[in-house]
N, C-alpha and C positions, 0 to 999 in steps of 0.2 A: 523578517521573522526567522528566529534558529529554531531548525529540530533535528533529529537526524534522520534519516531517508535506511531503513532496512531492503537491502538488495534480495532475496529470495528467489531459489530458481522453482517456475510452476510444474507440479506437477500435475496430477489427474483434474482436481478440486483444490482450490484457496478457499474456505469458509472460517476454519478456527484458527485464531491468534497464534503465535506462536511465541508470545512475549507472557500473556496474563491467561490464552484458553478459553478465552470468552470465542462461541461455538454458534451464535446469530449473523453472522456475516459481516461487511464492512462498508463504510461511507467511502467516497470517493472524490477523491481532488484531480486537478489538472496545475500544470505546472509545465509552462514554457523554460527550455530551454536553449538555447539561439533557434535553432530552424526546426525543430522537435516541441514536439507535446509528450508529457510523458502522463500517465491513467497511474494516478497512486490510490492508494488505498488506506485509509484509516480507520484503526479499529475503534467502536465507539463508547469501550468500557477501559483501556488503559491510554486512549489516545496514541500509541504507537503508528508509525505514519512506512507502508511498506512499498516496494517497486518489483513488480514484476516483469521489469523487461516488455512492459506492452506500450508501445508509440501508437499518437494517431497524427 
């Protein structure tokens, strides 16, 4: 599957989009990469898919 992965650095709060504004907050994906899990974030009014630098 292609999309493109939005890199964002977090500040205070992540709630509103920053592609479409849409201000309800985001769905959430998990997405292995070799030894890493990375916590993305998808907006659920433009589909925009974001990374915040957060591994689990």
């Amino acid at each position: 599957m292609d999309y493109e992965v939005i890199n964002i650095k977090l500040e205070d709060e992540f709630k509103i989009c920053i592609s479409c504004g849409y201000a309800d907050g985001f769905h959430t994906m998990l997405k292995k990469e070799d030894d890493i899990t990375k916590w993305l974030f998808i907006c659920p009014s433009c589909h925009s898919i974001f990374d915040i630098n957060h591994t689990l």
